[in-house]
Backbone bond lengths (Angstrom), bond angles and torsions (degrees), N, CA, C in turn:
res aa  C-N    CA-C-N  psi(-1)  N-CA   C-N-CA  omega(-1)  CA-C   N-CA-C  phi
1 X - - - 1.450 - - 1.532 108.61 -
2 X 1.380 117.73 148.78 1.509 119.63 -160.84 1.588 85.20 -118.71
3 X 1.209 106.23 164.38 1.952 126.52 -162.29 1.736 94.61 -56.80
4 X 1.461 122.39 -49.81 1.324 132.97 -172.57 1.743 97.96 -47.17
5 X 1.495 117.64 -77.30 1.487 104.54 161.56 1.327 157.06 1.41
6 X 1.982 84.97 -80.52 1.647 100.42 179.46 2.307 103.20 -71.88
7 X 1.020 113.68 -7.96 1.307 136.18 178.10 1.675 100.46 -81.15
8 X 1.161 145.59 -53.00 1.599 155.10 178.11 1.701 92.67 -75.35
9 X 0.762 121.50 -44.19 1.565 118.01 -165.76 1.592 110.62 -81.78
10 X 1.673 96.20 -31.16 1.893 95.95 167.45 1.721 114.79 -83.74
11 X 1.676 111.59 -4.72 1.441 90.04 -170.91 1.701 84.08 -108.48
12 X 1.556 130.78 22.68 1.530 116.39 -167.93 2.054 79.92 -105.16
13 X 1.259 105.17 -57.59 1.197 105.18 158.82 1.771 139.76 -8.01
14 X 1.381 75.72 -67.07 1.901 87.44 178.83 1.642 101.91 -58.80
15 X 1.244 95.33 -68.35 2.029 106.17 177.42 0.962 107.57 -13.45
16 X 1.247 102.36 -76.72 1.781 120.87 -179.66 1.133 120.91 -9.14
17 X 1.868 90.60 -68.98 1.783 127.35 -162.15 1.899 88.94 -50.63
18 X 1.314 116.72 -69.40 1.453 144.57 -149.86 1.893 81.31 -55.10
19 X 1.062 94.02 -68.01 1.619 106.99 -148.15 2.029 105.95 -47.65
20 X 1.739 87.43 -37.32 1.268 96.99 178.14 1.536 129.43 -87.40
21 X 1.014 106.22 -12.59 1.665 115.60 -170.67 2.007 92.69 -153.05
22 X 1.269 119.87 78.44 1.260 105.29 167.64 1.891 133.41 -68.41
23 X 1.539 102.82 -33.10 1.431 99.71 166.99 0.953 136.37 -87.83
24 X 1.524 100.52 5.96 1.572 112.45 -176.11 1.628 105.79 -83.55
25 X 1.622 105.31 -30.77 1.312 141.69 179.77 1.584 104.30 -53.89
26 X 1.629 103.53 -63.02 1.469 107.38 -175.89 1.550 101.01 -66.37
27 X 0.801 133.63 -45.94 1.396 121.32 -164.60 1.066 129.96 -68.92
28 X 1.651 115.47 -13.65 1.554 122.28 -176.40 1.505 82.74 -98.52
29 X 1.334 151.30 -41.80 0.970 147.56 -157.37 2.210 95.26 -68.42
30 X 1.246 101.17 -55.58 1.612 106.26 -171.72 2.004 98.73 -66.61
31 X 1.430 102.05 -18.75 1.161 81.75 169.90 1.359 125.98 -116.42
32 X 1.574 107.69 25.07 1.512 108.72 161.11 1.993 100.77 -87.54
33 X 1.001 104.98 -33.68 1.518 112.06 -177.47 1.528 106.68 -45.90
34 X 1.531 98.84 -61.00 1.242 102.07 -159.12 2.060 112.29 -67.91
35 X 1.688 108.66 -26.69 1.528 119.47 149.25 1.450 119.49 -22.96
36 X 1.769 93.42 -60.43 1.654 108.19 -160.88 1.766 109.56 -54.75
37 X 1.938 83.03 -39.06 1.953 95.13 -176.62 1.215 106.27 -66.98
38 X 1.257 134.67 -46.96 1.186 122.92 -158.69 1.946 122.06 -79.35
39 X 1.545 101.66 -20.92 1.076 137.96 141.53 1.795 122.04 -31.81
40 X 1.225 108.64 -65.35 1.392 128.48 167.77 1.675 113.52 -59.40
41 X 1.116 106.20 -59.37 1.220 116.43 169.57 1.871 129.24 -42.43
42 X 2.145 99.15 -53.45 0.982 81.65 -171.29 1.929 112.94 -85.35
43 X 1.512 115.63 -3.20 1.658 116.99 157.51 1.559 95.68 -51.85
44 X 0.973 121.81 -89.07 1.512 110.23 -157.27 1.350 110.69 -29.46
45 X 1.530 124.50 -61.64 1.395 114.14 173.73 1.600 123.38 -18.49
46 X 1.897 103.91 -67.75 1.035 135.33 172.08 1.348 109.12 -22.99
47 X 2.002 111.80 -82.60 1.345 104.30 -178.01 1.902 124.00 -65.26
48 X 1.305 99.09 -25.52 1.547 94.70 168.97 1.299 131.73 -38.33
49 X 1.678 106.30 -62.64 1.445 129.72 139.47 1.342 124.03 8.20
50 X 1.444 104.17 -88.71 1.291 130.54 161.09 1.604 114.82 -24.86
51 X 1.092 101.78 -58.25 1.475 111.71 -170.25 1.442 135.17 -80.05
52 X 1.236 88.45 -6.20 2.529 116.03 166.72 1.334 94.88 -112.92
């Protein structure tokens, strides 16, 4: 399978995921978000850190 493929097969996938389980959907989605924040958060710490 060439990248174009494995690329159609991850967005037939997702559909799927959504179509079949939608809150299961939202919730990994609110909880990649909420990853990203806490993520964000702990760099800032990080460079703050850095900076005293």
């Amino acid at each position: 399978m060439n990248k174009k493929n494995l690329q159609r097969v991850g967005i037939v996938f997702l559909i799927f995921y959504v179509l079949s389980s939608p809150r299961d959907a939202a919730n990994m989605v609110n909880n990649a978000f909420s990853q990203l924040g806490n993520a964000g958060n702990q760099l800032a710490a990080f460079v703050n850190g850095i900076g005293t």
